[in-house]
mmCIF file of the N, C-alpha and C atoms, coordinates in Angstrom:
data_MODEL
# 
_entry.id   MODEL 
# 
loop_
_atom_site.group_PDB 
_atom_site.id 
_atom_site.type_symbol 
_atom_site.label_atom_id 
_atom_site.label_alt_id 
_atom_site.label_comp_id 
_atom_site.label_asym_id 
_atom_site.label_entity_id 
_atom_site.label_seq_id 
_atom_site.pdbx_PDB_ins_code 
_atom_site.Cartn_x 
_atom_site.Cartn_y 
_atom_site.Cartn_z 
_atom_site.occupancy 
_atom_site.B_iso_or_equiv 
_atom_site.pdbx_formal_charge 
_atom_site.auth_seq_id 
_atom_site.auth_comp_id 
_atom_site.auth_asym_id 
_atom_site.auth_atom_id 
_atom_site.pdbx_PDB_model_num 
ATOM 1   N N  . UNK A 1 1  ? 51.408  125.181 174.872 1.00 0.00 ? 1  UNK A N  1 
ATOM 2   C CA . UNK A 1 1  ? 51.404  124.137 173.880 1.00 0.00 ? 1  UNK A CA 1 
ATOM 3   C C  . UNK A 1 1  ? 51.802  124.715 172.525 1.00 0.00 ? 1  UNK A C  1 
ATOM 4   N N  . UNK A 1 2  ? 52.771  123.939 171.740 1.00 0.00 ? 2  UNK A N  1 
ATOM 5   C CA . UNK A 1 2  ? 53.078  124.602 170.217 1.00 0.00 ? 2  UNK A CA 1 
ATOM 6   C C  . UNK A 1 2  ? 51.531  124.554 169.057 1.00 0.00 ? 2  UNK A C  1 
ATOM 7   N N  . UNK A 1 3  ? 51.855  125.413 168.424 1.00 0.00 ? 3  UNK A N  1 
ATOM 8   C CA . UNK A 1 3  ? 50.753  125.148 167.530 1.00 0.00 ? 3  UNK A CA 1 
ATOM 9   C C  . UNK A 1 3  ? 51.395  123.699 166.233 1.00 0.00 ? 3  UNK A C  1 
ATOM 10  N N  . UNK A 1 4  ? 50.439  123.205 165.610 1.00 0.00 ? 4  UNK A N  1 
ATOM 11  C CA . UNK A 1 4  ? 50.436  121.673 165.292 1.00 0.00 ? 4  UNK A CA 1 
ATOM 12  C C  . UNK A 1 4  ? 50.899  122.185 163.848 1.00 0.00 ? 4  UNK A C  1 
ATOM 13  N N  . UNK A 1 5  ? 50.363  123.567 163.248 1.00 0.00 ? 5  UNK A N  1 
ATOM 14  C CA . UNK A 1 5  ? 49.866  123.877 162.155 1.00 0.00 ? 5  UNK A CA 1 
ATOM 15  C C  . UNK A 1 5  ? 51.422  125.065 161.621 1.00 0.00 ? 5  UNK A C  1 
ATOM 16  N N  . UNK A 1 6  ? 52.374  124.950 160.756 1.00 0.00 ? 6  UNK A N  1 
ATOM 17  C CA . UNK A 1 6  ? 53.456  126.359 160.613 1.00 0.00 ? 6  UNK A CA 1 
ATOM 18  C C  . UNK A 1 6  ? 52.847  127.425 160.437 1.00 0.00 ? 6  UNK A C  1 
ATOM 19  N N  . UNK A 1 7  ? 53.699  128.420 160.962 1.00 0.00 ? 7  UNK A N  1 
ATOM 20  C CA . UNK A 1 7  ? 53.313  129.775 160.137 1.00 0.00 ? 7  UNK A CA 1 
ATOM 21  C C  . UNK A 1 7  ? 53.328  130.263 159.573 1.00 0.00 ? 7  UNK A C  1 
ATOM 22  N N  . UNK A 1 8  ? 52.157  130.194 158.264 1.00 0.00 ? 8  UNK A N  1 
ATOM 23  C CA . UNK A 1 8  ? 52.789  130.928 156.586 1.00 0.00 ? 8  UNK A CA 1 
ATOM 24  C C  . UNK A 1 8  ? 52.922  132.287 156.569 1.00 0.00 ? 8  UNK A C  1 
ATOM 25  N N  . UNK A 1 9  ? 52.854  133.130 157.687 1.00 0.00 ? 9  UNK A N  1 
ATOM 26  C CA . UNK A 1 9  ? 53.184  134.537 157.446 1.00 0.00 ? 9  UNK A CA 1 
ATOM 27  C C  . UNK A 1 9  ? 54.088  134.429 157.666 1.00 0.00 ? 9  UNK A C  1 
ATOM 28  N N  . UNK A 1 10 ? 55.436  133.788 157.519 1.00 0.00 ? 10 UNK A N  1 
ATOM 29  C CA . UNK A 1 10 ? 56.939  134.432 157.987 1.00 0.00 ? 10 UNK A CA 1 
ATOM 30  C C  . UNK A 1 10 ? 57.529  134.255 156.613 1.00 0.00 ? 10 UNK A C  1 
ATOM 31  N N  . UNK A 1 11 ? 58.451  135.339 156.879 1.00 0.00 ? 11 UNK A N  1 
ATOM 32  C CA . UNK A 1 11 ? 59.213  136.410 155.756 1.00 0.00 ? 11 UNK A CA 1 
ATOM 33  C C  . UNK A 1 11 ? 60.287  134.704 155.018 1.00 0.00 ? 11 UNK A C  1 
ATOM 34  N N  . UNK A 1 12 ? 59.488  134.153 153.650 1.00 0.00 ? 12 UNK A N  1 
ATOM 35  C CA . UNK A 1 12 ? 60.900  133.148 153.115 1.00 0.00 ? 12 UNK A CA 1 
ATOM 36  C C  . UNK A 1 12 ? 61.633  134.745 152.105 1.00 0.00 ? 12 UNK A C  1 
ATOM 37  N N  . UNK A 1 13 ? 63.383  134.574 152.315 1.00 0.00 ? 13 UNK A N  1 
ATOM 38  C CA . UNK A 1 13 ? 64.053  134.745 151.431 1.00 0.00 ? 13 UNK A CA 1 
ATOM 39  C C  . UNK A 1 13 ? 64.396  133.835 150.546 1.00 0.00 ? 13 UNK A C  1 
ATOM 40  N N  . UNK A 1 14 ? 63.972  133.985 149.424 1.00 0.00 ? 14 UNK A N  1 
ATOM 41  C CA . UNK A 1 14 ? 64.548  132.911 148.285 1.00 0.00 ? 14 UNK A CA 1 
ATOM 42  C C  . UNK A 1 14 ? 65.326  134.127 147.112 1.00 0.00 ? 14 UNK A C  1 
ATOM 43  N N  . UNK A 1 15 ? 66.168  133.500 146.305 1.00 0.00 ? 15 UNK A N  1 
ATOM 44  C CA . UNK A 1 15 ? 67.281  134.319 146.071 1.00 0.00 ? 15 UNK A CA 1 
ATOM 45  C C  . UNK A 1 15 ? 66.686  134.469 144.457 1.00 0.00 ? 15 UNK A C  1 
ATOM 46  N N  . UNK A 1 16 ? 67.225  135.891 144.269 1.00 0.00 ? 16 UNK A N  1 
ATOM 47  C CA . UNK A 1 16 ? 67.139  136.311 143.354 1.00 0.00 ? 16 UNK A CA 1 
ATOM 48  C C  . UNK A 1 16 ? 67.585  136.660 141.871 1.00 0.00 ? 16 UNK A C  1 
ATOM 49  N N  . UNK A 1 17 ? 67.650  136.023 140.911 1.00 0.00 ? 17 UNK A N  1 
ATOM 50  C CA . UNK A 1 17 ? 68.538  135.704 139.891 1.00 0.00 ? 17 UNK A CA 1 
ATOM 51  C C  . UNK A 1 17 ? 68.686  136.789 138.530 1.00 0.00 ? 17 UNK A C  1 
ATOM 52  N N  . UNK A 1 18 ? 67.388  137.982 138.769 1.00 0.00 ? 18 UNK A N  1 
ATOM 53  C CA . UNK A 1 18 ? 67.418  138.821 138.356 1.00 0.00 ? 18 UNK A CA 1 
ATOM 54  C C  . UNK A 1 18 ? 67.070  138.121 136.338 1.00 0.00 ? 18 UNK A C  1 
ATOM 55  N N  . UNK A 1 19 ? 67.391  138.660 135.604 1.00 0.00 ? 19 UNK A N  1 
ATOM 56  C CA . UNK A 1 19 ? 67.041  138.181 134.055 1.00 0.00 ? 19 UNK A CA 1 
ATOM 57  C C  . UNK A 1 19 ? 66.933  136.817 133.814 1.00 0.00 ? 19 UNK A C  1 
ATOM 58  N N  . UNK A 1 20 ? 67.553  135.786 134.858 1.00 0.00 ? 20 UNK A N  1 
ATOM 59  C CA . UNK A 1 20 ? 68.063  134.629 134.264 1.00 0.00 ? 20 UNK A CA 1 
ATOM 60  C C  . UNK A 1 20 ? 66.896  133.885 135.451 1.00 0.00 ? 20 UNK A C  1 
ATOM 61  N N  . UNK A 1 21 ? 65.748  134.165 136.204 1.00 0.00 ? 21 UNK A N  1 
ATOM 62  C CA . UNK A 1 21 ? 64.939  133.624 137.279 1.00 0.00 ? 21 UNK A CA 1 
ATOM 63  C C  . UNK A 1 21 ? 63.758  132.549 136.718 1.00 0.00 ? 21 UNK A C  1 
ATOM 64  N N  . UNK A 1 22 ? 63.354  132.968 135.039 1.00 0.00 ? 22 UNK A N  1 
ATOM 65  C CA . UNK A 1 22 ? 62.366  132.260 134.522 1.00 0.00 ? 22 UNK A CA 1 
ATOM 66  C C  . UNK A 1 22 ? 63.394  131.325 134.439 1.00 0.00 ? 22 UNK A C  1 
ATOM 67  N N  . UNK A 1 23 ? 64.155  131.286 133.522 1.00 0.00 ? 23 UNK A N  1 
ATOM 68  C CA . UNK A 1 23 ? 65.133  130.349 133.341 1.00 0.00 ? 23 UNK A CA 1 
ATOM 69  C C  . UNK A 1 23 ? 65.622  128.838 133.932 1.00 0.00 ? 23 UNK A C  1 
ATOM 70  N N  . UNK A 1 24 ? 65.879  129.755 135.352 1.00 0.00 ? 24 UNK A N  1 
ATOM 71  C CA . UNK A 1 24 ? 66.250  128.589 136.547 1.00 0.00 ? 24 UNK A CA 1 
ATOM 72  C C  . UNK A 1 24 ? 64.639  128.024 136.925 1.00 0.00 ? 24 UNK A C  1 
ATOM 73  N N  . UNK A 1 25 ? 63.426  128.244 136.595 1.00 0.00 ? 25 UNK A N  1 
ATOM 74  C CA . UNK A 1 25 ? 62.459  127.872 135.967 1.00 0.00 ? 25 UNK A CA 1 
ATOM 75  C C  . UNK A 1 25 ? 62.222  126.511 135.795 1.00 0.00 ? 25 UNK A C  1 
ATOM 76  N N  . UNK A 1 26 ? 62.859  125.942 134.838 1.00 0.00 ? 26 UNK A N  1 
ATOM 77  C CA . UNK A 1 26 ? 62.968  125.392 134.235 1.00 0.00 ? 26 UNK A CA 1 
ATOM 78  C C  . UNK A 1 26 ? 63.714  124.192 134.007 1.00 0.00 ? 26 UNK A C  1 
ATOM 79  N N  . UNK A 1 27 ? 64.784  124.582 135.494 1.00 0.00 ? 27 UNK A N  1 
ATOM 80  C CA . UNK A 1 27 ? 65.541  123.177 135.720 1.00 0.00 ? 27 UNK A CA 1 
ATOM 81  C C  . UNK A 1 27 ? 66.596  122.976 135.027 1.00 0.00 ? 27 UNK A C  1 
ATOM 82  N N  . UNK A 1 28 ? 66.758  121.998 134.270 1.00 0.00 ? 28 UNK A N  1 
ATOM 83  C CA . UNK A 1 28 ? 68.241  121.419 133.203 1.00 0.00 ? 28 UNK A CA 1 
ATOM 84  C C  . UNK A 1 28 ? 68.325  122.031 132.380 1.00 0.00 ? 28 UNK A C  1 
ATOM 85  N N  . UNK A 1 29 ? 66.922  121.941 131.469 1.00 0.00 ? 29 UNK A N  1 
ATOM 86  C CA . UNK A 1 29 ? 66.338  122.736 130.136 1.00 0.00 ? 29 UNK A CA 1 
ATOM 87  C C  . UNK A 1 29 ? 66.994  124.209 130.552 1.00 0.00 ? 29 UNK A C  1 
ATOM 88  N N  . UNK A 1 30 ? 66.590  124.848 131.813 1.00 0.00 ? 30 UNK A N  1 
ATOM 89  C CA . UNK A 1 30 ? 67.101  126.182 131.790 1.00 0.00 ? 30 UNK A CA 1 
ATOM 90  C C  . UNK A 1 30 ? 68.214  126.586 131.966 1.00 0.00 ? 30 UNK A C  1 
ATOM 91  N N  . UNK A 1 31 ? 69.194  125.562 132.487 1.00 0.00 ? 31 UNK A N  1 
ATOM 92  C CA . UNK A 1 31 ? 70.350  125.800 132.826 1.00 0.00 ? 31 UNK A CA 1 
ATOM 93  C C  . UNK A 1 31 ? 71.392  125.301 130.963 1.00 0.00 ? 31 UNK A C  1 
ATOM 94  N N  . UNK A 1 32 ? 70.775  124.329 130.621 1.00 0.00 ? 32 UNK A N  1 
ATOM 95  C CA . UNK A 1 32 ? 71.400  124.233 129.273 1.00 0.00 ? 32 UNK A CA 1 
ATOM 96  C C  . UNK A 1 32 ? 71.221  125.273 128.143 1.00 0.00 ? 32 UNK A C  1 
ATOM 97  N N  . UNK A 1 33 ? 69.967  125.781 128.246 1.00 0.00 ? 33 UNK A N  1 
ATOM 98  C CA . UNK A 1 33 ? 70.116  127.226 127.852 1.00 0.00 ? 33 UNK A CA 1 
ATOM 99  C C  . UNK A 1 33 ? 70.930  128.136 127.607 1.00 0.00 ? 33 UNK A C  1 
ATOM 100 N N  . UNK A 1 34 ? 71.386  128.445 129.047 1.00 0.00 ? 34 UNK A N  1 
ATOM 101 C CA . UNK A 1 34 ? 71.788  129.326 129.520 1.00 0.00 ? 34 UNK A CA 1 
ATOM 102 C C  . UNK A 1 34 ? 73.641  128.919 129.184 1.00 0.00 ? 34 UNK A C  1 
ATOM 103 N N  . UNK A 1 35 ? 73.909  128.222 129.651 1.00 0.00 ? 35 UNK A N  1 
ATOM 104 C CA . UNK A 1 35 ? 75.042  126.989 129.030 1.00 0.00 ? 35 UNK A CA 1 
ATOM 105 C C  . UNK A 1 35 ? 75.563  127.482 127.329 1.00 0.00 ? 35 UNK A C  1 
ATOM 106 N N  . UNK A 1 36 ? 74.317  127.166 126.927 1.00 0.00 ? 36 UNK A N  1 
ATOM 107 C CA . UNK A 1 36 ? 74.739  127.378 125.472 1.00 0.00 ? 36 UNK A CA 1 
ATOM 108 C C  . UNK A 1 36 ? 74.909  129.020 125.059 1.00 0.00 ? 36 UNK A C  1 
ATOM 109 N N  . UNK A 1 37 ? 74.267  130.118 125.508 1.00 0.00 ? 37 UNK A N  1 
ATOM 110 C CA . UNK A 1 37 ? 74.408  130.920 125.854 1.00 0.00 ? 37 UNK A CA 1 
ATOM 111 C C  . UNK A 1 37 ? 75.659  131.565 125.686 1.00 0.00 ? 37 UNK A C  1 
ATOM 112 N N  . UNK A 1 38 ? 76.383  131.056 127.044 1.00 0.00 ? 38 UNK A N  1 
ATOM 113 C CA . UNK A 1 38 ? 77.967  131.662 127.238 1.00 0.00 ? 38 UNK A CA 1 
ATOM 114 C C  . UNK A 1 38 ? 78.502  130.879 126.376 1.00 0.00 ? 38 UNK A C  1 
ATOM 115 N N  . UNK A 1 39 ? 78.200  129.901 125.793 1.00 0.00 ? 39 UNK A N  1 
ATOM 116 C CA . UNK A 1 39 ? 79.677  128.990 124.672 1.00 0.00 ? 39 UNK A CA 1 
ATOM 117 C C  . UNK A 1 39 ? 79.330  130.113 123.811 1.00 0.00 ? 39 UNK A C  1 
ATOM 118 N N  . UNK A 1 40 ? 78.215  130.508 123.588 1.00 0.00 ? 40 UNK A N  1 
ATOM 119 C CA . UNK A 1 40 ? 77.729  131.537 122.174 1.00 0.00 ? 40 UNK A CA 1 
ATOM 120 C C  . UNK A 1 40 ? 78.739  132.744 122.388 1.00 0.00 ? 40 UNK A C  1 
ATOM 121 N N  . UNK A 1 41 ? 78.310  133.081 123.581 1.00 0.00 ? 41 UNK A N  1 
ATOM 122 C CA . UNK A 1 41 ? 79.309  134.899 123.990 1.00 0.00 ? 41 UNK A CA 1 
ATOM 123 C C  . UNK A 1 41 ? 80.676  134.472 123.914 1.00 0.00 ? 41 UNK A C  1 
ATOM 124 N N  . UNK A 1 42 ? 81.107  133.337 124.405 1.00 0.00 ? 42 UNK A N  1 
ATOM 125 C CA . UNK A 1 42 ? 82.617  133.372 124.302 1.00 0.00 ? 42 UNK A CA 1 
ATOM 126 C C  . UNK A 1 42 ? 83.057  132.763 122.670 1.00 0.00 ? 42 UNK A C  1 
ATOM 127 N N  . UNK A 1 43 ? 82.507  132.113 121.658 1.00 0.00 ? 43 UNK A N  1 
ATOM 128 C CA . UNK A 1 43 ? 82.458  132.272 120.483 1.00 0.00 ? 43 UNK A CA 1 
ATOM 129 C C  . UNK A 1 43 ? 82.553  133.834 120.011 1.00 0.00 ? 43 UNK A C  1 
ATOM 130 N N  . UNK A 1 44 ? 81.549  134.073 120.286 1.00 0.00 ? 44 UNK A N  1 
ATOM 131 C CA . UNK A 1 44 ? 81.483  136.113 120.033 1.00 0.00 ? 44 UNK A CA 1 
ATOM 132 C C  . UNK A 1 44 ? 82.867  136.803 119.731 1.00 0.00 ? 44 UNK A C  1 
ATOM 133 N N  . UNK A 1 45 ? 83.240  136.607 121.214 1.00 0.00 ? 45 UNK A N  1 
ATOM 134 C CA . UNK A 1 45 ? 84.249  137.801 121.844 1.00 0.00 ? 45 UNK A CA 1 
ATOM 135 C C  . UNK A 1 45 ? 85.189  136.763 121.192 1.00 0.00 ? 45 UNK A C  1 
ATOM 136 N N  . UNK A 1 46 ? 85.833  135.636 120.787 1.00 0.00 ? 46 UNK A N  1 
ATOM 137 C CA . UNK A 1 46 ? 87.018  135.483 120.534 1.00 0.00 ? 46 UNK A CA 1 
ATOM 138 C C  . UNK A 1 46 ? 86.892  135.941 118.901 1.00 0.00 ? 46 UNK A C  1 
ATOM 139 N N  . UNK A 1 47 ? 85.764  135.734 117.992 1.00 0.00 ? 47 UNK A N  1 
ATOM 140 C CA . UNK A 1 47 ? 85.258  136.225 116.709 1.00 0.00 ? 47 UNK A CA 1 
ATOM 141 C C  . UNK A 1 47 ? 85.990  137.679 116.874 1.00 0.00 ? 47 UNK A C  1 
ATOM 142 N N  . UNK A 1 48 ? 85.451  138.389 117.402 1.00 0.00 ? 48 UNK A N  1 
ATOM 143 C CA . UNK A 1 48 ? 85.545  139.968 117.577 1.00 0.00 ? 48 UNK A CA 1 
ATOM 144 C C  . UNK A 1 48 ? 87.404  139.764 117.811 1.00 0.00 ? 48 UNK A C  1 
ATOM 145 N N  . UNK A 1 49 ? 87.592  139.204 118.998 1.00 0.00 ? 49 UNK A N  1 
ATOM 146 C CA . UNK A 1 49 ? 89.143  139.632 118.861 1.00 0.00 ? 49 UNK A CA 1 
ATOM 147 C C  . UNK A 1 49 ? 89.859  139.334 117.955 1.00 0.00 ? 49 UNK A C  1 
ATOM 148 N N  . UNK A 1 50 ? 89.837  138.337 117.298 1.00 0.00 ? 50 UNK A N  1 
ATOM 149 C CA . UNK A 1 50 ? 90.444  137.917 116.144 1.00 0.00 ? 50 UNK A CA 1 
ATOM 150 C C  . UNK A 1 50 ? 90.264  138.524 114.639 1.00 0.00 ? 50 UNK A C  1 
ATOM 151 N N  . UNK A 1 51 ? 89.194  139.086 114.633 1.00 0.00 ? 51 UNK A N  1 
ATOM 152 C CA . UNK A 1 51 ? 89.159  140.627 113.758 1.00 0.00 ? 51 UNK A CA 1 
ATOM 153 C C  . UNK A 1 51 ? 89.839  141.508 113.444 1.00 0.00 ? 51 UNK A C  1 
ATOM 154 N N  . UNK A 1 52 ? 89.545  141.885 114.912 1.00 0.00 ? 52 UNK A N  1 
ATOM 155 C CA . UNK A 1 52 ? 90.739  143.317 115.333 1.00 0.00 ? 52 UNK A CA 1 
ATOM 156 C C  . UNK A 1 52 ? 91.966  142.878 115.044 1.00 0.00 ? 52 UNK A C  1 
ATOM 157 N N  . UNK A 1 53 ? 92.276  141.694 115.734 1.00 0.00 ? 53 UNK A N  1 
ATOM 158 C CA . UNK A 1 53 ? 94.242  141.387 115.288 1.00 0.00 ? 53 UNK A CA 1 
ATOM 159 C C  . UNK A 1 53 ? 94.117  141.386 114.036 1.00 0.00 ? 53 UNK A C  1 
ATOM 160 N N  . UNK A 1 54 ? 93.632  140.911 113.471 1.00 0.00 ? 54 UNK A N  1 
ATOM 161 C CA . UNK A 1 54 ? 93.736  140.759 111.759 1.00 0.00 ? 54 UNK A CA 1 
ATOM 162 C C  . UNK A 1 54 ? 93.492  142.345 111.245 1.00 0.00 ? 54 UNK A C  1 
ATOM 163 N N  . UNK A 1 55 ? 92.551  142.651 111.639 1.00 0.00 ? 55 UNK A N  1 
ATOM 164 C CA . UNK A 1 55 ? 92.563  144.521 111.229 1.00 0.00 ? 55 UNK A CA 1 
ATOM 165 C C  . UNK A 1 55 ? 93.717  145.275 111.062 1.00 0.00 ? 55 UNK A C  1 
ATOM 166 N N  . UNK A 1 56 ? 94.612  145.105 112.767 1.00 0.00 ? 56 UNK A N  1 
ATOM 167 C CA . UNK A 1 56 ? 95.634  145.334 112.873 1.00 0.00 ? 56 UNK A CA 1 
ATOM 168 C C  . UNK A 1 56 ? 96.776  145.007 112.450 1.00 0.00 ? 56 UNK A C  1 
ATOM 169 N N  . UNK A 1 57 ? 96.726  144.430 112.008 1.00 0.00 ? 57 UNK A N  1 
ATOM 170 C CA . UNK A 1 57 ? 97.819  143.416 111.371 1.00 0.00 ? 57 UNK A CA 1 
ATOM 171 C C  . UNK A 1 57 ? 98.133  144.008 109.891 1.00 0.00 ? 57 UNK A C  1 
ATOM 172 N N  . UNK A 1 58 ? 96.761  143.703 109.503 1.00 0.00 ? 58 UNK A N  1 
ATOM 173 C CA . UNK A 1 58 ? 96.425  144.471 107.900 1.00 0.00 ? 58 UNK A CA 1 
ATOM 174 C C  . UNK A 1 58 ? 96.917  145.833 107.876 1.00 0.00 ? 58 UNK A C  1 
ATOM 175 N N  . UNK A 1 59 ? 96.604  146.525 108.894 1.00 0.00 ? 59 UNK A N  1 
ATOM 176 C CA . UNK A 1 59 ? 96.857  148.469 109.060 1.00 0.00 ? 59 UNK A CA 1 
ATOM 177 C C  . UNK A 1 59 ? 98.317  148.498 108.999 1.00 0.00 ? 59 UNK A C  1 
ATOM 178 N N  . UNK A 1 60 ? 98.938  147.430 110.168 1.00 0.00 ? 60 UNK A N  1 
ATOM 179 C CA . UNK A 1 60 ? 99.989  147.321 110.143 1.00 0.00 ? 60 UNK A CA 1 
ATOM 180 C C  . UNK A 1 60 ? 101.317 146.931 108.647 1.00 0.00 ? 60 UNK A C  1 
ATOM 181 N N  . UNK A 1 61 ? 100.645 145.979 108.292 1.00 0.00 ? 61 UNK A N  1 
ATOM 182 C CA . UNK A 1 61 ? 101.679 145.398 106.679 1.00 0.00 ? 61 UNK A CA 1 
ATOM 183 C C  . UNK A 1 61 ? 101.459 146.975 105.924 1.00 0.00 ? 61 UNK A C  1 
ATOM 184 N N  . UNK A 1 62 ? 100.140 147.433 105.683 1.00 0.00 ? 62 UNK A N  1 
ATOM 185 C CA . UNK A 1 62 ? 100.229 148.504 104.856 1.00 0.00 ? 62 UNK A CA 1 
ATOM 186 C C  . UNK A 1 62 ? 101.232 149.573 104.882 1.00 0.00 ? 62 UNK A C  1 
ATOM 187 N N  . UNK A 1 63 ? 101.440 150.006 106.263 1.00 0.00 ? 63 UNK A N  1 
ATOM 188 C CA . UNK A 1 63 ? 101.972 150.942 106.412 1.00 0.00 ? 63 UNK A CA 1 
ATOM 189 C C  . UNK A 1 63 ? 103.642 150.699 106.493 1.00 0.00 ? 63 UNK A C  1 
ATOM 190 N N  . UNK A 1 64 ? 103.793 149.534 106.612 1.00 0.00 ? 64 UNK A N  1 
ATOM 191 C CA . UNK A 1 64 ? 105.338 149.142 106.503 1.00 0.00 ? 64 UNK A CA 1 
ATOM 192 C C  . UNK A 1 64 ? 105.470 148.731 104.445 1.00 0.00 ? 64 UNK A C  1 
ATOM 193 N N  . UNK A 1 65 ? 104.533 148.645 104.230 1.00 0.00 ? 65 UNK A N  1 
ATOM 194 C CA . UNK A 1 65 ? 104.433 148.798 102.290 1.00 0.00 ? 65 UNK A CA 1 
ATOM 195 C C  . UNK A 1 65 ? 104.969 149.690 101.934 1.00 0.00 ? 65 UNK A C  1 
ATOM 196 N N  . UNK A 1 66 ? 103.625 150.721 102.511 1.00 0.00 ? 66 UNK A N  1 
ATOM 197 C CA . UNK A 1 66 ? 104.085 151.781 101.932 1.00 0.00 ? 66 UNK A CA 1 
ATOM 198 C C  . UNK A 1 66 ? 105.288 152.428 101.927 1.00 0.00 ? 66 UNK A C  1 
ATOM 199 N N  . UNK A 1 67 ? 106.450 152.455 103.546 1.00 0.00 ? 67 UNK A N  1 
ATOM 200 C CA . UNK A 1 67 ? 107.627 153.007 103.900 1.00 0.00 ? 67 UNK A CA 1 
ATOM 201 C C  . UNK A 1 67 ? 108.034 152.140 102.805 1.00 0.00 ? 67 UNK A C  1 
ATOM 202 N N  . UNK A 1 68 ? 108.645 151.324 102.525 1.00 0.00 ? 68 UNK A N  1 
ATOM 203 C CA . UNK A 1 68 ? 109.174 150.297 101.506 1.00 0.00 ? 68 UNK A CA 1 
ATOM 204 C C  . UNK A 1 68 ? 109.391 151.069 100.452 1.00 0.00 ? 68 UNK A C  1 
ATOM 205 N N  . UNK A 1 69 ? 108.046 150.938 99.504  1.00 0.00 ? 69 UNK A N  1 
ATOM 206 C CA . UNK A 1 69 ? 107.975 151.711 98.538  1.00 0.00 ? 69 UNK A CA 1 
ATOM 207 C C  . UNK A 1 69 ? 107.978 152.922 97.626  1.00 0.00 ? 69 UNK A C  1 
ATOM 208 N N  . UNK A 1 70 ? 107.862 154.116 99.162  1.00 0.00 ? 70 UNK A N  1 
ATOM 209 C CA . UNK A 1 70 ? 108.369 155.572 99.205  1.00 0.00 ? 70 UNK A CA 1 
ATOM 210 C C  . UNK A 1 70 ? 110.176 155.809 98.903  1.00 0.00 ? 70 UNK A C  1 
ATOM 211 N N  . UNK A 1 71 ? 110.654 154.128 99.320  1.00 0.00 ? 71 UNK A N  1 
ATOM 212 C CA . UNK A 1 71 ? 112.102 154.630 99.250  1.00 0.00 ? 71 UNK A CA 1 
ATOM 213 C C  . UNK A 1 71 ? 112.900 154.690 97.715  1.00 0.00 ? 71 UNK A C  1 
# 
C-alpha cells in the first residue's frame, strides 16, 4: 500500500541566485530593483565611455596644436 502522507526527507533542488537570492525575495519589488540597477550600470559604462572619447579627443586636438604651432 502507498503511504497517504509525502516524504519530506527528499533532496528539493531549488536554484541558486547567489547575491541577487534575497532579492528574488521579494517578487516584482525585487526584480524592479534589480531592473533599475542595470539601467544604472549601463548609464555608468556609457558615462565612463564617453569620457574617455572626449579625453581622447582632447589629447588628441592638443597634440595636432601643438605640431601646428612648432611650425
Amino acid at each position: 500500500m502507498l503511504p497517504l502522507i509525502a516524504d519530506t526527507t527528499a533532496v528539493t533542488n531549488t536554484p541558486d541566485f547567489g547575491v541577487f537570492a534575497q532579492l528574488a525575495d521579494y517578487g516584482p519589488l525585487g526584480l524592479a530593483v534589480l531592473a533599475l540597477g542595470y539601467v544604472a550600470w549601463m548609464f555608468l559604462k556609457r558615462q565612463w565611455a564617453e569620457k574617455d572619447r572626449l579625453q581622447e579627443e582632447l589629447k588628441e586636438k592638443k597634440t595636432t596644436t601643438r605640431r601646428k604651432t612648432k611650425k
